[in-house]
C-alpha positions as CSV (number, residue, x, y, z in Angstrom):
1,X,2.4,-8.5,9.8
2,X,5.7,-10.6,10.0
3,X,6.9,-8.0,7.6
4,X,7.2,-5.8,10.5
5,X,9.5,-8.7,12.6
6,X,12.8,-7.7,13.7
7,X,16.1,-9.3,13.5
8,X,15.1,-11.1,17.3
9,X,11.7,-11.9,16.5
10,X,12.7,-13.9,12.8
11,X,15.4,-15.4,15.6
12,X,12.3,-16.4,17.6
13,X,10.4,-17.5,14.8
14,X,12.9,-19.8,13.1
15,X,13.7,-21.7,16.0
16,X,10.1,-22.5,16.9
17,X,9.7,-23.9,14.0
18,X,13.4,-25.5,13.4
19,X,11.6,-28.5,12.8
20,X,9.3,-28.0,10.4
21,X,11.0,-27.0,6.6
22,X,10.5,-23.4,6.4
23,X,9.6,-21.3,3.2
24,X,8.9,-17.8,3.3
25,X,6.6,-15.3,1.2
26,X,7.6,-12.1,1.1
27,X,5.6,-9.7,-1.3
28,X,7.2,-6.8,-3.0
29,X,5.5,-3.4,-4.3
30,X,7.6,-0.7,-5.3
31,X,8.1,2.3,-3.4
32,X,6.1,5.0,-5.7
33,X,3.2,3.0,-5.7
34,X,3.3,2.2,-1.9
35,X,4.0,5.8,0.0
36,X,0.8,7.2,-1.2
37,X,-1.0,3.8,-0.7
38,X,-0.1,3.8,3.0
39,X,-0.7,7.2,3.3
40,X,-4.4,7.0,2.2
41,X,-4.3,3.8,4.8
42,X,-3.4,6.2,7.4
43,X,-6.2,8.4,6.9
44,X,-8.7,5.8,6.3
45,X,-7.3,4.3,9.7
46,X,-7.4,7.7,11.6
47,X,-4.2,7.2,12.3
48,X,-2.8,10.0,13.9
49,X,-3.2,13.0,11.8
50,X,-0.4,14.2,9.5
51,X,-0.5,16.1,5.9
52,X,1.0,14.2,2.6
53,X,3.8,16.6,2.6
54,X,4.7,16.0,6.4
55,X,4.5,11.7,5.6
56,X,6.3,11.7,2.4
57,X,9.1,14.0,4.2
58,X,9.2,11.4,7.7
59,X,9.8,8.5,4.9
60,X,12.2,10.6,3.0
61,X,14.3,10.9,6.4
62,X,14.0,7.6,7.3
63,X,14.4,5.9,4.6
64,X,11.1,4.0,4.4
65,X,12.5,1.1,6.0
66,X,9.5,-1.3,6.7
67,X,8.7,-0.9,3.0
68,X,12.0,-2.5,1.9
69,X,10.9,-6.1,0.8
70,X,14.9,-6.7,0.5
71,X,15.5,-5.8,4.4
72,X,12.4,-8.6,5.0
73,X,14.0,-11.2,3.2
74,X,18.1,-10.2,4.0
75,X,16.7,-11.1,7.7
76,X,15.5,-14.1,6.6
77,X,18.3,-15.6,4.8
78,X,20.5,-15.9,8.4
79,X,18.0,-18.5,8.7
80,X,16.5,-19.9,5.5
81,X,18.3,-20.5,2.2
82,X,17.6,-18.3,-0.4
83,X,16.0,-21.2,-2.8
84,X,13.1,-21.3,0.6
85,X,12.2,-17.7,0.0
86,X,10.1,-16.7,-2.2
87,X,9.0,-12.8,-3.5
88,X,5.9,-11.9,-5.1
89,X,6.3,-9.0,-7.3
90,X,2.7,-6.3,-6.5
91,X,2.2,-5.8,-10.5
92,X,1.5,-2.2,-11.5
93,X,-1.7,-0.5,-11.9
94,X,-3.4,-1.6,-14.9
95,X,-2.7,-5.2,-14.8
96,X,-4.6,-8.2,-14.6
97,X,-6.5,-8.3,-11.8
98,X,-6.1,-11.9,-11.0
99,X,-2.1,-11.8,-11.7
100,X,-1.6,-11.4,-8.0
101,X,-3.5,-14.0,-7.5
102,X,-2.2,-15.9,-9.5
103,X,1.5,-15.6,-8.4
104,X,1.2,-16.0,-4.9
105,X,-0.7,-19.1,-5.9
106,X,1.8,-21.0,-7.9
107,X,4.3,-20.3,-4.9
108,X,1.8,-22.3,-2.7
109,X,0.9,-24.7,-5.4
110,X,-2.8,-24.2,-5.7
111,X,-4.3,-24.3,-9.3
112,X,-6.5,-20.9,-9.4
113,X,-7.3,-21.5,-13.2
114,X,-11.0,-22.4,-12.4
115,X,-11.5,-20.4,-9.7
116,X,-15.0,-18.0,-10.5
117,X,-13.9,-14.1,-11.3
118,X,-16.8,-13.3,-8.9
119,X,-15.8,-9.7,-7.9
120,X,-15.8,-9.4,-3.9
121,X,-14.6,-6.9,-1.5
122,X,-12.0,-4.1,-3.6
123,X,-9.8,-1.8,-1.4
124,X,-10.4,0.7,-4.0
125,X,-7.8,4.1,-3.6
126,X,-9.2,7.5,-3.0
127,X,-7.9,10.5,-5.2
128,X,-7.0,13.8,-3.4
129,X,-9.7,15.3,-3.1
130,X,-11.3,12.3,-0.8
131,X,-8.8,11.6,1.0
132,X,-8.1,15.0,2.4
133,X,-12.1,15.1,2.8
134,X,-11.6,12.1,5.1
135,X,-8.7,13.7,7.0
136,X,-10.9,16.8,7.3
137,X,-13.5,14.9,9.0
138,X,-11.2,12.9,11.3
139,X,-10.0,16.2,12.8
140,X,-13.6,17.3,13.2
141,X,-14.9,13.9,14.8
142,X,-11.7,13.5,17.1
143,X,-13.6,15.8,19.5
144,X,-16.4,13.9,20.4
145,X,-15.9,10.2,18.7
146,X,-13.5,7.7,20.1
147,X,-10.8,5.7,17.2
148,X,-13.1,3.0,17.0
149,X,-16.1,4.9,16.2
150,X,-14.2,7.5,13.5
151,X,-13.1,4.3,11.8
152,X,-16.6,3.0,11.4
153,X,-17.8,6.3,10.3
154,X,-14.9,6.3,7.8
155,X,-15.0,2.8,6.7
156,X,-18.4,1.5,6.9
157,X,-20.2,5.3,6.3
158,X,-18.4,7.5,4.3
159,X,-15.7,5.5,2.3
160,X,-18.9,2.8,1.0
161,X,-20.3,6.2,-0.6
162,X,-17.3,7.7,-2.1
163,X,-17.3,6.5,-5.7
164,X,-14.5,5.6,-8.1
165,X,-11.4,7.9,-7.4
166,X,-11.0,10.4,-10.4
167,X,-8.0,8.9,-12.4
168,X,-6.7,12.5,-13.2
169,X,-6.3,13.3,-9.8
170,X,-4.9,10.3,-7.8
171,X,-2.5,10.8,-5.5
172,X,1.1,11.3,-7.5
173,X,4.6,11.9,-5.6
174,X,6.3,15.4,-6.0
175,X,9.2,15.4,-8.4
176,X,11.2,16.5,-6.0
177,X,11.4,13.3,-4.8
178,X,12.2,11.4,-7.6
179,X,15.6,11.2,-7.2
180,X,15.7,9.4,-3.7
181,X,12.7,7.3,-4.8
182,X,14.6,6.0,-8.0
183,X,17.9,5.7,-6.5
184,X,16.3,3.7,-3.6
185,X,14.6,1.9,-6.0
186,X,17.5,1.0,-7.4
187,X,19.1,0.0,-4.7
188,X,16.3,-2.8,-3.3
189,X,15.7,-4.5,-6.5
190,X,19.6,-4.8,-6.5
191,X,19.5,-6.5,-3.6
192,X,16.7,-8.6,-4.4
193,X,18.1,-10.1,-7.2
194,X,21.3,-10.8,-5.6
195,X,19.9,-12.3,-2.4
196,X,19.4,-16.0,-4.3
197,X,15.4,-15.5,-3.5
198,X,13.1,-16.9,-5.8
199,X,11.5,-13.8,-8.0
200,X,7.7,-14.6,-8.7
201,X,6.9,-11.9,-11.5
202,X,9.3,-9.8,-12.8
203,X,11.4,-6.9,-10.3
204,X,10.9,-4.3,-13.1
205,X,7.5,-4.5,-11.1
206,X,9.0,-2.2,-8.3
207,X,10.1,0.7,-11.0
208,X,8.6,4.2,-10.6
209,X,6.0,4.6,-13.7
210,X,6.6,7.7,-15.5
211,X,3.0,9.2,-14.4
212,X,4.3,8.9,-10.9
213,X,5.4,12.4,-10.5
214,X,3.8,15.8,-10.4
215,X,5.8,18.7,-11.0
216,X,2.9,20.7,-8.5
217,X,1.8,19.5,-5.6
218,X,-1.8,19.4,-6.0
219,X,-3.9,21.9,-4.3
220,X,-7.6,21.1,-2.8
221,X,-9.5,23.7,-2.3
222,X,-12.5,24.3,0.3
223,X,-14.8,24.4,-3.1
224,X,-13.3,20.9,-4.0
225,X,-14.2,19.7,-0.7
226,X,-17.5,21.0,-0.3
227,X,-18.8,19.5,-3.8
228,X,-17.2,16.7,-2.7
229,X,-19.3,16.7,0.9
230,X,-22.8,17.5,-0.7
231,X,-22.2,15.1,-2.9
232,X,-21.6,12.8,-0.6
233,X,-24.2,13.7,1.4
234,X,-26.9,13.4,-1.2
235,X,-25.3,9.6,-2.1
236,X,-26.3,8.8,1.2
237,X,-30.5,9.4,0.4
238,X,-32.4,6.3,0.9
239,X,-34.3,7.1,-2.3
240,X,-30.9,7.8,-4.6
241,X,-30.6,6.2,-7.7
């Protein structure tokens, strides 16, 4: 969570550790890919409740700030050299599963090329018709659960029973947005490769992919939601298949 740190608390942070020779790890996913990713988080989080529309609007006006990897590591750099700090490029969907991996472990310097591909724990994404399903529900349960207990339900009940996302209706930005999105784009892989930070990957990483957009916002109906429930609900059978 140091991504979060402000100005005072790198400050703080530096200092503590003025003695020891500091390198940083900052990792970088591009803006298109990480508004509906931390929208979906929201949900999943019971965060408090707000519509895709409403989100993507608050970031529009705000500029996304605490996504900007280049903000992270221009605060940074007032007390690091650039050659100490080190970005890690989020490849795009698609890619190698392990090339995450992968990078972050050559900046550390630990040889992964043996590790087993045993598949653990996958943070898999929800399309648009689950996650409003779960923001449906987190509205209904706020009246009688506490956080705690509408994240379990979430988490360890429902989201377990979900199944794969449908590809052809993931959550996709409106194009209406794509011109702040690619001219902000723009501007922080600008500023990453000017900073002097070593680039692990490539920053073409951060681009918006052309399936990013939808030229209609998608529209979930109570039908949707309700196949989607019963479904659910008969996944959740002791005697399912």
């Amino acid at each position: 969570m140091l991504g979060l740190s402000t100005d005072e608390h790198v400050a703080k942070i530096a200092a503590s550790l003025h003695l020891a020779r500091l390198h940083i790890i900052v990792m970088a996913r591009g803006l298109a890919a990480i508004l509906p990713s931390v929208w979906q988080e929201k949900v999943k989080m019971v965060d408090p409740d707000i519509s895709w529309p409403q989100y993507l609007e608050e970031q529009l006006q705000s500029g996304a700030p605490w996504t900007d990897a280049s903000l992270i590591v221009n605060r940074w750099l007032k007390h690091v050299p650039g050659e100490r700090i080190h970005v890690v490029t989020v490849p795009p969907p698609g890619a190698d599963r392990n090339l995450l991996l992968r990078r972050f472990a050559g900046v550390i310097g630990v040889d992964v090329k043996q590790w087993q591909g045993a598949r653990g724990a996958v943070n898999e994404s929800l399309d648009v018709v689950q996650s409003e399903l779960i923001r449906r529900l987190n509205q209904v349960t706020s009246a009688f659960l506490d956080i705690r207990a509408q994240r379990r339900l979430v988490n360890r009940a429902v989201v377990p029973l979900m199944g794969k996302a449908d590809p052809d209706h993931r959550r996709r930005l409106p194009a209406t947005a794509r011109p702040w999105v690619e001219v902000e784009t723009t501007r922080r892989i600008d500023r990453l490769r000017k900073s002097g930070a070593i680039i692990h990957g490539t920053l073409d990483d951060l681009a918006a992919p052309e399936d990013a957009w939808e030229s209609e916002t998608a529209i979930v109906t109570d039908t949707d939601l309700l196949d989607k429930a019963l479904r659910l609900l008969a996944a959740s059978h002791p005697d399912r298949n």
